[in-house]
DOKE-205904 format. One record per residue (C-alpha): x, y, z; residue in three letters; residue number from 1; chain. Coordinates in steps of 0.1 Angstrom, whole numbers. Layout:
REM residues N
<rec><c1>X</c1><c2>Y</c2><c3>Z</c3><aa>ALA</aa><i>NUM</i><ch>A</ch></rec>
...
END
This chain:
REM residues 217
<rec><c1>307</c1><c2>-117</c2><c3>-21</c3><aa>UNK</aa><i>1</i><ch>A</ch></rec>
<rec><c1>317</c1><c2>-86</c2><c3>-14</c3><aa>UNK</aa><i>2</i><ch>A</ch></rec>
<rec><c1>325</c1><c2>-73</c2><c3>-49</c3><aa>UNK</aa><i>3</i><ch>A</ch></rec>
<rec><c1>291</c1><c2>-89</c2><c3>-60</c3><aa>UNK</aa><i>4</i><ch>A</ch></rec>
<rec><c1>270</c1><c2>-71</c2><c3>-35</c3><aa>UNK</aa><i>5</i><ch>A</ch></rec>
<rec><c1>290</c1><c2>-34</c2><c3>-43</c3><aa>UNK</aa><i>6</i><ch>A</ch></rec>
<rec><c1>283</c1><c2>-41</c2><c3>-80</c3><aa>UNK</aa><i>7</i><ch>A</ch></rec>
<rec><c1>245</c1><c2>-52</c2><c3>-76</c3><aa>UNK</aa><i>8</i><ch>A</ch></rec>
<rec><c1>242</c1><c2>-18</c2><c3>-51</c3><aa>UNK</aa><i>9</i><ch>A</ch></rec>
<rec><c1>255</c1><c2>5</c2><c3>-83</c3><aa>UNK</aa><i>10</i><ch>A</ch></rec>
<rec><c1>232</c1><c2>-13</c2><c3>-105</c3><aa>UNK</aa><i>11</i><ch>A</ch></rec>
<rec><c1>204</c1><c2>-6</c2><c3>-83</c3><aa>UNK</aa><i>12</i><ch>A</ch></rec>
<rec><c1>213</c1><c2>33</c2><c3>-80</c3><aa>UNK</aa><i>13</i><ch>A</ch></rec>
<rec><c1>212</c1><c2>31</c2><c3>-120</c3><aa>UNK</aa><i>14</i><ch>A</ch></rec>
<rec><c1>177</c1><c2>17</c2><c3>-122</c3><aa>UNK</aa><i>15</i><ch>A</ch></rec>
<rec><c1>163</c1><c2>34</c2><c3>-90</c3><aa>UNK</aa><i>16</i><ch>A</ch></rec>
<rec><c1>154</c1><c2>66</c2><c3>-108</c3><aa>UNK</aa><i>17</i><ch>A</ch></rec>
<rec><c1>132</c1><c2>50</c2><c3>-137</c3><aa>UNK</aa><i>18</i><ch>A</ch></rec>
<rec><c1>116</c1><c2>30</c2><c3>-112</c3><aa>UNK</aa><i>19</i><ch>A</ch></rec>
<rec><c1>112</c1><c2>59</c2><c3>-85</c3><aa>UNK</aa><i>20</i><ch>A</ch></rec>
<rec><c1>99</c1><c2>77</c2><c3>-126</c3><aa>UNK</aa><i>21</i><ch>A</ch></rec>
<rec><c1>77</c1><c2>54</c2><c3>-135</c3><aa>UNK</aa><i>22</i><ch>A</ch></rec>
<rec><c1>57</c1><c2>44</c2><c3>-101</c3><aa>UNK</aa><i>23</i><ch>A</ch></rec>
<rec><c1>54</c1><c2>85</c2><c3>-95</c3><aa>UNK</aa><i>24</i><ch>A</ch></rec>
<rec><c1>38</c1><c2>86</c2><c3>-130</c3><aa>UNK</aa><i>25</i><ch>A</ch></rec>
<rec><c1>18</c1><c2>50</c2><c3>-123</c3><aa>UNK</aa><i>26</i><ch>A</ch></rec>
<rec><c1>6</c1><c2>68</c2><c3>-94</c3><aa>UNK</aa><i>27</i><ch>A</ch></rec>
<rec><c1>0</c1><c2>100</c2><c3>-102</c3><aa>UNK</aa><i>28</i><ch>A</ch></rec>
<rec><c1>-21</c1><c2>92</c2><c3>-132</c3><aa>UNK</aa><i>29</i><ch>A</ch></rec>
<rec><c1>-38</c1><c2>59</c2><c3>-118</c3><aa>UNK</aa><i>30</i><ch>A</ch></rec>
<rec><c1>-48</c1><c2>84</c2><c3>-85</c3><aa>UNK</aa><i>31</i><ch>A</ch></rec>
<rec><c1>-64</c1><c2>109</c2><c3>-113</c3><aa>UNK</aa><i>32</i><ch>A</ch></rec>
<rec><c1>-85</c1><c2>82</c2><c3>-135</c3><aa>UNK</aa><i>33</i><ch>A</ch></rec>
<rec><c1>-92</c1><c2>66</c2><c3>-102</c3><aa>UNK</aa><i>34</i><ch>A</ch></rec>
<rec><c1>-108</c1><c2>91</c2><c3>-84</c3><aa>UNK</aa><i>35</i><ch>A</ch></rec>
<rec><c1>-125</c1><c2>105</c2><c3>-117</c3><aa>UNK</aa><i>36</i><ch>A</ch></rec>
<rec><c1>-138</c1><c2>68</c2><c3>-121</c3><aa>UNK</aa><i>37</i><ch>A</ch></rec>
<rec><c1>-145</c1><c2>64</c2><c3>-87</c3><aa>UNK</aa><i>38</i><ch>A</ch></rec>
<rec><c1>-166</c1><c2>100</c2><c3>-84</c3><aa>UNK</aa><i>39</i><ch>A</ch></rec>
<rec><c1>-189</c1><c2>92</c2><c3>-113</c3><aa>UNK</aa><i>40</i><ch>A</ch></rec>
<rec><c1>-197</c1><c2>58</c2><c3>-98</c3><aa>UNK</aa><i>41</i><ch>A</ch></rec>
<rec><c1>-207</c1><c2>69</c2><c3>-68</c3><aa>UNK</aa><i>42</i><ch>A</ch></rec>
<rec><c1>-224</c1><c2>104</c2><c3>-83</c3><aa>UNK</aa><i>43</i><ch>A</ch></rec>
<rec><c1>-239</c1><c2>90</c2><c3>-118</c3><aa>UNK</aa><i>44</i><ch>A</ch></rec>
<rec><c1>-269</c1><c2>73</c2><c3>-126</c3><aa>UNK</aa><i>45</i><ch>A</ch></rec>
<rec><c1>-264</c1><c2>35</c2><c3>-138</c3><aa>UNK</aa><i>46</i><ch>A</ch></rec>
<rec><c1>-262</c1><c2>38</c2><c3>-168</c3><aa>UNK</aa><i>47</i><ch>A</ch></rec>
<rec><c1>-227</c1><c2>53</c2><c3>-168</c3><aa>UNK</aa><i>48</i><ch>A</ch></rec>
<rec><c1>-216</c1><c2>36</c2><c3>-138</c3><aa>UNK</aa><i>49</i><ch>A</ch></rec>
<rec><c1>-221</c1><c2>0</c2><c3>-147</c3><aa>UNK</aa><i>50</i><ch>A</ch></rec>
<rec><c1>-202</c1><c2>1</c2><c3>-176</c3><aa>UNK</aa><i>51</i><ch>A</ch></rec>
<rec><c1>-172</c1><c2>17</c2><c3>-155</c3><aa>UNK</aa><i>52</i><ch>A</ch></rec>
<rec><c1>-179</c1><c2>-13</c2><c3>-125</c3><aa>UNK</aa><i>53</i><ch>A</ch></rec>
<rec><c1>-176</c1><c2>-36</c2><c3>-157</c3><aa>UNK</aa><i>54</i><ch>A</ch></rec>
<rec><c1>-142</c1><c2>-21</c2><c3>-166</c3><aa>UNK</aa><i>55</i><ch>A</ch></rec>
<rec><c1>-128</c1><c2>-23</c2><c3>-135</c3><aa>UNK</aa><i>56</i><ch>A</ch></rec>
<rec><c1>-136</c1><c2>-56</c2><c3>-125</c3><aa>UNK</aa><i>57</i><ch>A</ch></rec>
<rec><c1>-122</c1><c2>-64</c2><c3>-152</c3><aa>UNK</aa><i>58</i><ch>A</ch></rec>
<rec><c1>-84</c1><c2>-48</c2><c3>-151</c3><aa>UNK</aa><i>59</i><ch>A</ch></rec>
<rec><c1>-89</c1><c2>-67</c2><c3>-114</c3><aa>UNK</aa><i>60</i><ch>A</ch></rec>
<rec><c1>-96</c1><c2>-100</c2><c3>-127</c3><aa>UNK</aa><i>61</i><ch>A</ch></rec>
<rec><c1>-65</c1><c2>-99</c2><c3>-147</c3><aa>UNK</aa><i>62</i><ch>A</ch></rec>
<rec><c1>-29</c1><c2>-103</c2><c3>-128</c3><aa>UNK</aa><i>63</i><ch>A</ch></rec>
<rec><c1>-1</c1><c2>-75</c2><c3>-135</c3><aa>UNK</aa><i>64</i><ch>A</ch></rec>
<rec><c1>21</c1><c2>-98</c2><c3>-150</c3><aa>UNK</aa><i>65</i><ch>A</ch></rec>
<rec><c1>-4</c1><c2>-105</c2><c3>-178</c3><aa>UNK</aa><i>66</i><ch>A</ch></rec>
<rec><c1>-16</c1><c2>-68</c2><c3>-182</c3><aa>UNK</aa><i>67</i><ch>A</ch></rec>
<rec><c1>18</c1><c2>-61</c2><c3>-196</c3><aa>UNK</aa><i>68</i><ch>A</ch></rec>
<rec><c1>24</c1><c2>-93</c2><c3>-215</c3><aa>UNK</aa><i>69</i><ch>A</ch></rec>
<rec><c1>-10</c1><c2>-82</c2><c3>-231</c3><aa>UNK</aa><i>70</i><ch>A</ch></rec>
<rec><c1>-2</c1><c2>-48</c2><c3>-237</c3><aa>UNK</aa><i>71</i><ch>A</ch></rec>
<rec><c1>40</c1><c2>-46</c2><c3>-250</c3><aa>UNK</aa><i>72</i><ch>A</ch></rec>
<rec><c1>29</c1><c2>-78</c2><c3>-271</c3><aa>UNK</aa><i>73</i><ch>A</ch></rec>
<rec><c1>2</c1><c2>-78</c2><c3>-280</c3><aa>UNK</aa><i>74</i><ch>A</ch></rec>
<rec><c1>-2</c1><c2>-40</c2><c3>-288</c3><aa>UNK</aa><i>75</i><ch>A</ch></rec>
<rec><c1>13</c1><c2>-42</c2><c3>-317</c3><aa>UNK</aa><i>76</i><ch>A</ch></rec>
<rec><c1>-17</c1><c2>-62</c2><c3>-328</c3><aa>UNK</aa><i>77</i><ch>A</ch></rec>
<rec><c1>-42</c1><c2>-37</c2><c3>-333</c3><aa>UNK</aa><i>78</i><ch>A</ch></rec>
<rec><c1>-17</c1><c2>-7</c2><c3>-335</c3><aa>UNK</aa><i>79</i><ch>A</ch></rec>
<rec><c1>-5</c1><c2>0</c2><c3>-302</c3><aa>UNK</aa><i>80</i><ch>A</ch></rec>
<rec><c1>32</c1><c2>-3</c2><c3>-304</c3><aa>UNK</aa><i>81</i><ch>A</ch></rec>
<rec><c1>46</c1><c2>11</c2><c3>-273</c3><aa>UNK</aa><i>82</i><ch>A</ch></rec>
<rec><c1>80</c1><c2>17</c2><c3>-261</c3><aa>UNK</aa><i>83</i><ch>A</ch></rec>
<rec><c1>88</c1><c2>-6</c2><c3>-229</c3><aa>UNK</aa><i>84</i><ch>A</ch></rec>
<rec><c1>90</c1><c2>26</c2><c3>-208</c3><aa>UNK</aa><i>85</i><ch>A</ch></rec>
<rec><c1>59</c1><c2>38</c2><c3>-221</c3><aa>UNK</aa><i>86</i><ch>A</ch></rec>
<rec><c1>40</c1><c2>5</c2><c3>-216</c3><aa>UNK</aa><i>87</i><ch>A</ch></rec>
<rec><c1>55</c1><c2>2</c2><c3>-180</c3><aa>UNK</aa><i>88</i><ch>A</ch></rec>
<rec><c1>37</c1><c2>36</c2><c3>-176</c3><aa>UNK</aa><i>89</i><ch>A</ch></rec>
<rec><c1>5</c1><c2>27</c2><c3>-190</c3><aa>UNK</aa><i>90</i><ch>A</ch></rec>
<rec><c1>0</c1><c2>-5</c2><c3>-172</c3><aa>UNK</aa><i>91</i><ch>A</ch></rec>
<rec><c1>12</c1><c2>6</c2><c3>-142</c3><aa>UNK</aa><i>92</i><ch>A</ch></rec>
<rec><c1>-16</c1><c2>36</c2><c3>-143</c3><aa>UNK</aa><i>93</i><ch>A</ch></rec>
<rec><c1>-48</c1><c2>14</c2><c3>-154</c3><aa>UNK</aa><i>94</i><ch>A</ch></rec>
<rec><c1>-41</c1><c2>-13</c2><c3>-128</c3><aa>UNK</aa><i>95</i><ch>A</ch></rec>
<rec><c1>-36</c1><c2>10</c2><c3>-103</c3><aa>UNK</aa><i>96</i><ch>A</ch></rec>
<rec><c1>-65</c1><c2>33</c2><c3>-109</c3><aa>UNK</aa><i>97</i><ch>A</ch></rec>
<rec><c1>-92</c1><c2>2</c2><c3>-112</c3><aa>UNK</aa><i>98</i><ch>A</ch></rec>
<rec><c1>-77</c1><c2>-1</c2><c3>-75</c3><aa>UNK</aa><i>99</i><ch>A</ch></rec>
<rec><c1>-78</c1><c2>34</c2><c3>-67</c3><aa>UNK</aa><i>100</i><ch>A</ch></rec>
<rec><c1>-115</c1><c2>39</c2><c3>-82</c3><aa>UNK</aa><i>101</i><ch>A</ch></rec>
<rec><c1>-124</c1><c2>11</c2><c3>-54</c3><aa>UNK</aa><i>102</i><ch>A</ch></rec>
<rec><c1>-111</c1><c2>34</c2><c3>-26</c3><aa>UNK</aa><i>103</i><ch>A</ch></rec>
<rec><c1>-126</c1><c2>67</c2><c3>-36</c3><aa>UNK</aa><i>104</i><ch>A</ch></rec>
<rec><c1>-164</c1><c2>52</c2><c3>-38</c3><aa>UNK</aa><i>105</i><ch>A</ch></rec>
<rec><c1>-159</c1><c2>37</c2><c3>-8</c3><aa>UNK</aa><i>106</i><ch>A</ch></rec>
<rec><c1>-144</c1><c2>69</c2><c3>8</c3><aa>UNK</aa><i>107</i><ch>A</ch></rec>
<rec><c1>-174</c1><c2>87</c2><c3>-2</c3><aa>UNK</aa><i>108</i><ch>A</ch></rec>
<rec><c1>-201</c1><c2>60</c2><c3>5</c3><aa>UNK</aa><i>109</i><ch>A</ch></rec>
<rec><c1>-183</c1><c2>64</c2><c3>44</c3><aa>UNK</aa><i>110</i><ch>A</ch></rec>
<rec><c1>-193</c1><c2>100</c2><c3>47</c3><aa>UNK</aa><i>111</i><ch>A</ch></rec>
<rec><c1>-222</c1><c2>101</c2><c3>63</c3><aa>UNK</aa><i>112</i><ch>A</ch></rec>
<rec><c1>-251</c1><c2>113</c2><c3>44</c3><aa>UNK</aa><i>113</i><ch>A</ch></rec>
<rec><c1>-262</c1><c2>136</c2><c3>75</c3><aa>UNK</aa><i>114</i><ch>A</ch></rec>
<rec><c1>-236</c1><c2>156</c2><c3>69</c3><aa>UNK</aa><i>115</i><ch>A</ch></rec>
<rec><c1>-243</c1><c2>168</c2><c3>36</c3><aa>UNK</aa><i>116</i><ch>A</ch></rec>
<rec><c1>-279</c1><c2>171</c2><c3>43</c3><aa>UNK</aa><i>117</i><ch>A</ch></rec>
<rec><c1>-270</c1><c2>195</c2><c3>70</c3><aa>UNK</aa><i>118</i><ch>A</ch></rec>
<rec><c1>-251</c1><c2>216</c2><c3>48</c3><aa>UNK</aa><i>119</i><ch>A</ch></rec>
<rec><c1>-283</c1><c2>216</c2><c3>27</c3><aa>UNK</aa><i>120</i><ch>A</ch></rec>
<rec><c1>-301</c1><c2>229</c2><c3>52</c3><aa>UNK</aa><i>121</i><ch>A</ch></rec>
<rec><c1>-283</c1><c2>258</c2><c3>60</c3><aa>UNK</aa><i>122</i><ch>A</ch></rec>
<rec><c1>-283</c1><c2>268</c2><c3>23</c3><aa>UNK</aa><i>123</i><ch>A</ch></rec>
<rec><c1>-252</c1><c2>253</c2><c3>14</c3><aa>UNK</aa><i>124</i><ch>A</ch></rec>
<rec><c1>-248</c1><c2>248</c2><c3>-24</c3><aa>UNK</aa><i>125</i><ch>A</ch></rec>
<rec><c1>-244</c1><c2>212</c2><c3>-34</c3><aa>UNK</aa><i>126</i><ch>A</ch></rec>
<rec><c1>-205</c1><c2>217</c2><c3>-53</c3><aa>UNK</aa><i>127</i><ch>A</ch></rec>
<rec><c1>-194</c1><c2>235</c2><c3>-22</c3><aa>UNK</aa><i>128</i><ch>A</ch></rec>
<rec><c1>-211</c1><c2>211</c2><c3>1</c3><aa>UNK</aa><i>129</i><ch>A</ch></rec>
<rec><c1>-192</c1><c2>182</c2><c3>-19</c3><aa>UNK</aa><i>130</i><ch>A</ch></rec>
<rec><c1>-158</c1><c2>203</c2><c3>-18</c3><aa>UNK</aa><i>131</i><ch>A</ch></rec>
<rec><c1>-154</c1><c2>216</c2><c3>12</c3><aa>UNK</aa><i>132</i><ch>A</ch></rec>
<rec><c1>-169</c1><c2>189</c2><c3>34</c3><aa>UNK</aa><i>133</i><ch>A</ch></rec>
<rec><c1>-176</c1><c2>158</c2><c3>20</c3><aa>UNK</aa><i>134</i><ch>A</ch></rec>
<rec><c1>-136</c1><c2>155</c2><c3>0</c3><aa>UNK</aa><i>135</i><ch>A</ch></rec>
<rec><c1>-119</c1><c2>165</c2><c3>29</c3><aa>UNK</aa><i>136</i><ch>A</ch></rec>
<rec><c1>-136</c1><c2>139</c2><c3>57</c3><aa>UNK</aa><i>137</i><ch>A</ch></rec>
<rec><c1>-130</c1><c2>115</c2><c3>22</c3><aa>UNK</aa><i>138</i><ch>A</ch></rec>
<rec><c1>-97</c1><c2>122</c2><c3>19</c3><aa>UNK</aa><i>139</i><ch>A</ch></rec>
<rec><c1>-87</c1><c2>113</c2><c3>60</c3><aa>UNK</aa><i>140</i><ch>A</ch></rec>
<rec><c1>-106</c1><c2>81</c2><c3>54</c3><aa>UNK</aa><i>141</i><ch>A</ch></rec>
<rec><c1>-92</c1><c2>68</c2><c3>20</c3><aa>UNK</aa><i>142</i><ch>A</ch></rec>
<rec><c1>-57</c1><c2>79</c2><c3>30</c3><aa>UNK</aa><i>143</i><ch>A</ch></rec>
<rec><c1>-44</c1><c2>50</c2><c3>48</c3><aa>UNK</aa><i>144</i><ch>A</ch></rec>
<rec><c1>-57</c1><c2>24</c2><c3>20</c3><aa>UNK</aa><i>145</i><ch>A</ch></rec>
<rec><c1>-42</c1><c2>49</c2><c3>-7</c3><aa>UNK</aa><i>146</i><ch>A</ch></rec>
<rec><c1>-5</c1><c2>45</c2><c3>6</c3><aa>UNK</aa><i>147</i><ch>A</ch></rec>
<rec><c1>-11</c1><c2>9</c2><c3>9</c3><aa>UNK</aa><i>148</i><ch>A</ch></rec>
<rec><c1>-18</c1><c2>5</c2><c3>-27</c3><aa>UNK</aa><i>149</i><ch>A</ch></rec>
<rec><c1>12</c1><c2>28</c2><c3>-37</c3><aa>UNK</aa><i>150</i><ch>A</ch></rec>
<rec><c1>36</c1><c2>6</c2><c3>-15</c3><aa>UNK</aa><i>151</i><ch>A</ch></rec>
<rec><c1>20</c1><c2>-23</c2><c3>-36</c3><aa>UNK</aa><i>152</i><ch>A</ch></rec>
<rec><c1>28</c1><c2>-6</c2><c3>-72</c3><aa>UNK</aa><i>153</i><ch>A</ch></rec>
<rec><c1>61</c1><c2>5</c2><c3>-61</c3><aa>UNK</aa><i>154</i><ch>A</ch></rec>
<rec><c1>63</c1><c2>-37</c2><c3>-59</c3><aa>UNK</aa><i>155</i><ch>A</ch></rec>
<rec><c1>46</c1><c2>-42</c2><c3>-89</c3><aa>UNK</aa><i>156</i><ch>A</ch></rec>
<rec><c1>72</c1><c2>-25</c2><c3>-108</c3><aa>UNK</aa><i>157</i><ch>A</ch></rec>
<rec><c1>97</c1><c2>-53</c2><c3>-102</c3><aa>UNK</aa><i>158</i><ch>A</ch></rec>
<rec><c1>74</c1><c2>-73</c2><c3>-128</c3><aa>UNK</aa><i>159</i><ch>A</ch></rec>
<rec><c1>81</c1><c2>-44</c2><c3>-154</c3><aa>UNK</aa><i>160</i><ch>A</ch></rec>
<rec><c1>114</c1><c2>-62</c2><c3>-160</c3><aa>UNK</aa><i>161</i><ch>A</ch></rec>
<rec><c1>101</c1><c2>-87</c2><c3>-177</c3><aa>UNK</aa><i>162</i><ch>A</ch></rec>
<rec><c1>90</c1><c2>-62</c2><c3>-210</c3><aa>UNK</aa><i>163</i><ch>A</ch></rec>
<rec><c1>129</c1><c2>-52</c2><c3>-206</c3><aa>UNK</aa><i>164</i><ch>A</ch></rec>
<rec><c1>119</c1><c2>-17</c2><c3>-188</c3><aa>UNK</aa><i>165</i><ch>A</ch></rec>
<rec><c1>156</c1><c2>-11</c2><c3>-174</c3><aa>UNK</aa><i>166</i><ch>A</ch></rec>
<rec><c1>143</c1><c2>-4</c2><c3>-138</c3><aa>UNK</aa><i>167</i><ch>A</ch></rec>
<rec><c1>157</c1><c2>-15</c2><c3>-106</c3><aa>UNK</aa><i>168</i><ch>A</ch></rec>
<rec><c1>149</c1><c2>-54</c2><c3>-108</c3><aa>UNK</aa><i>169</i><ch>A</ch></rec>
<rec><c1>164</c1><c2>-52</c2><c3>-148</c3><aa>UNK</aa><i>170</i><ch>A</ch></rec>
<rec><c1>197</c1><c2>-38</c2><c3>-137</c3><aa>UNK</aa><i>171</i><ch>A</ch></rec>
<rec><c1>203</c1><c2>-56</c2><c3>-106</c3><aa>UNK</aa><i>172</i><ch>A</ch></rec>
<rec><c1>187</c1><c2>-91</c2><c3>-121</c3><aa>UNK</aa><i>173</i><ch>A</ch></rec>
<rec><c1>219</c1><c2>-84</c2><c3>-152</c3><aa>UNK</aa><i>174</i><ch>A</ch></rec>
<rec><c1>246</c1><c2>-87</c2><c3>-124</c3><aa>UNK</aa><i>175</i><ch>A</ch></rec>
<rec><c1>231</c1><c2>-117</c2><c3>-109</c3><aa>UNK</aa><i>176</i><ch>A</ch></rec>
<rec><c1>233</c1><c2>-131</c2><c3>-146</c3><aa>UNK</aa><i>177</i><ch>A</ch></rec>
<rec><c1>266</c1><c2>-119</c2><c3>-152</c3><aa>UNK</aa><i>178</i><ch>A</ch></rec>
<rec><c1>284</c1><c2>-131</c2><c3>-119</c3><aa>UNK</aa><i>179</i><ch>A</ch></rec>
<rec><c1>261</c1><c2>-154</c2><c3>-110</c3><aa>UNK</aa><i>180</i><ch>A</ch></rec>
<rec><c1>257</c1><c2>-145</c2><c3>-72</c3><aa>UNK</aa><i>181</i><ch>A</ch></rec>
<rec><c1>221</c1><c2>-146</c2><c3>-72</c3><aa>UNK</aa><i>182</i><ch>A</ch></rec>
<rec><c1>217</c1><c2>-150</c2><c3>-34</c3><aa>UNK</aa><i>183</i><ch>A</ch></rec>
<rec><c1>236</c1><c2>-111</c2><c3>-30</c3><aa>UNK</aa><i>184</i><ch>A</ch></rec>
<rec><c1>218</c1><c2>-97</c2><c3>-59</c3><aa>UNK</aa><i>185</i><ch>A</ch></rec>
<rec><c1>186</c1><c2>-110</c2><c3>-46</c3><aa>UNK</aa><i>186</i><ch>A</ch></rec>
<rec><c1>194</c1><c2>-90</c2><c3>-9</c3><aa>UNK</aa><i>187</i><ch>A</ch></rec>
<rec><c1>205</c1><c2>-62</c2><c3>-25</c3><aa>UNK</aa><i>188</i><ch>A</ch></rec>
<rec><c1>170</c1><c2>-57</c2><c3>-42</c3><aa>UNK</aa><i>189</i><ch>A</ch></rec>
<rec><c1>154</c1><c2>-66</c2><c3>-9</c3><aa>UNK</aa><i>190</i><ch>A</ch></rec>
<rec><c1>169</c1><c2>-39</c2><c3>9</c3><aa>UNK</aa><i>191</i><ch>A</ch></rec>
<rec><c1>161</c1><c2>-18</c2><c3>-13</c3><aa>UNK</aa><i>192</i><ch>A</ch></rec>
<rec><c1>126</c1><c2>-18</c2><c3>-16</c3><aa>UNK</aa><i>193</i><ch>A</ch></rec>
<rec><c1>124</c1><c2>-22</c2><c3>18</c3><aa>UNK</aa><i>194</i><ch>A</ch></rec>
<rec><c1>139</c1><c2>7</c2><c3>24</c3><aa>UNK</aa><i>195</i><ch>A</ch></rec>
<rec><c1>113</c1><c2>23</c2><c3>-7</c3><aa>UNK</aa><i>196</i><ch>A</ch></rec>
<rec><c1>84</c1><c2>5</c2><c3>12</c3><aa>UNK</aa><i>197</i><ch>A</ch></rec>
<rec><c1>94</c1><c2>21</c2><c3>47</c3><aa>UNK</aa><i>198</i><ch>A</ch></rec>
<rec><c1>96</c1><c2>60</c2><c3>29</c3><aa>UNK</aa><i>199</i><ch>A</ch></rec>
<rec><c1>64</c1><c2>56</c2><c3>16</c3><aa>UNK</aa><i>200</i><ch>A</ch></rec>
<rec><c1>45</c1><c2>44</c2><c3>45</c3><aa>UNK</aa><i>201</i><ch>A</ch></rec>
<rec><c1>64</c1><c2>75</c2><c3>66</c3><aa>UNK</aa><i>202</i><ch>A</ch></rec>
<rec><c1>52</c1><c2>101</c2><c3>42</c3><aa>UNK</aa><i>203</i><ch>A</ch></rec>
<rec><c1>20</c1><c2>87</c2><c3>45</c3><aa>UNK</aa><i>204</i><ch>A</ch></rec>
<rec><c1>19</c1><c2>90</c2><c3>82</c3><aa>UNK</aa><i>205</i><ch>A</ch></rec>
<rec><c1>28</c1><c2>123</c2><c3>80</c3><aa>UNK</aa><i>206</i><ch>A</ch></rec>
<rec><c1>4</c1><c2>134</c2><c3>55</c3><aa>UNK</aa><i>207</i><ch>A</ch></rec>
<rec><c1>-23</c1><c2>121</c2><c3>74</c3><aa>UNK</aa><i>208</i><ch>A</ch></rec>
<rec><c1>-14</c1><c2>142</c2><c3>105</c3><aa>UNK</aa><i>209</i><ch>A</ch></rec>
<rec><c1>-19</c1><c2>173</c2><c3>84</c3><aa>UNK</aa><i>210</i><ch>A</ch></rec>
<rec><c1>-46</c1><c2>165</c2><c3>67</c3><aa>UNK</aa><i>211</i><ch>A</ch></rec>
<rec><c1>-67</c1><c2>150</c2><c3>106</c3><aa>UNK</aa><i>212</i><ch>A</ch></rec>
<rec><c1>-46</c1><c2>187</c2><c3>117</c3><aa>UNK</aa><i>213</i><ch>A</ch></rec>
<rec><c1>-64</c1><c2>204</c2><c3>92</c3><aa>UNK</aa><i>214</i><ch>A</ch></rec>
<rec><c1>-97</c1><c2>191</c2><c3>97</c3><aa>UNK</aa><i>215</i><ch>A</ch></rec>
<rec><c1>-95</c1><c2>199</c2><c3>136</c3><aa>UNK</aa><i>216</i><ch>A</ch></rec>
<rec><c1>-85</c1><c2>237</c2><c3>129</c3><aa>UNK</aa><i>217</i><ch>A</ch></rec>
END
């Protein structure tokens, strides 16, 4: 048991950078297209918005699991033949940023409309008006549900495994198969994105004291 649970806590340290890689990319990218998809549909007439809320219910309707099944096999299909580590990315990124887009509108629908009209009043260009007080009272809203959803990608990257992406579930699930101790292998991986789950919701904490901090000043 012993032995078993050593060798499944070296296979995680193998696969904990790509995984620690690829949800930082996920996130990263699916924060960008989701607040860029989120800003038009709140700011754009209907006719580009629609389309988008179409798009995104969409990637929503469709589990993870199936996302990347669609995309590492049936990519190749109509030209898109992606690397494992590559698809992980992608698919990672578009599910998260039809979440993400969610957020955003509804970060900026919860600013009060007073506020900006106030600004207008005392002759406060609409850009500025947008950037330096509707984005920041935004950003202390949206915060809490945006570390939520990365704590639920930095799950969802345990189902990259399955397209062979050599992550943290790949490695430690190949010692289980190897030695059979399935029961250690399975705690090992527990533990560990326990312990990922529990960084991620500190670092949120704390950013969310500087940002409420900043917003006092």
């Amino acid at each position: 048991m012993i032995a078993a649970l050593l060798e499944s806590f070296a296979a995680a340290a193998r696969g904990l950078p790509l995984t620690l890689a690829i949800w930082g990319a996920g996130v990263a990218t699916g924060l960008a297209l989701g607040f860029v998809i989120g800003a038009v549909r709140f700011f754009a007439p209907a006719a580009l918005s629609w389309p988008l809320a179409a798009v995104v219910e969409a990637v929503r309707g469709v589990p993870f699991l199936v996302q990347c099944f669609l995309l590492y096999f049936g990519g190749p299909f109509i030209g898109i033949d992606l690397t494992p580590i590559v698809a992980g990315w992608v698919a990672l990124s578009v599910y998260g940023a039809a979440y993400f887009s969610e957020v955003f509108r509804a970060g900026f629908m919860a600013v009060p409309p007073g506020h900006l009209e106030a600004a207008r009043m005392l002759g406060i260009p609409r850009n500025q008006a947008v950037l330096r007080i509707m984005l920041p009272m935004m950003a202390l809203a949206v915060l809490p549900s945006l570390a939520n959803l990365a704590v639920i990608l930095i799950k969802e990257t345990a189902i990259l495994s399955i397209i062979t992406v050599p992550e943290l579930t790949f490695r430690v699930q190949g010692v289980g198969s190897a030695t059979f101790a399935f029961a250690e292998t399975t705690l090992v991986l527990a533990l560990v994105y326990w312990a990922l789950v529990e960084a991620t919701a500190v670092a949120s904490r704390h950013a969310e004291r500087r940002i409420a901090r900043a917003l006092a000043a």
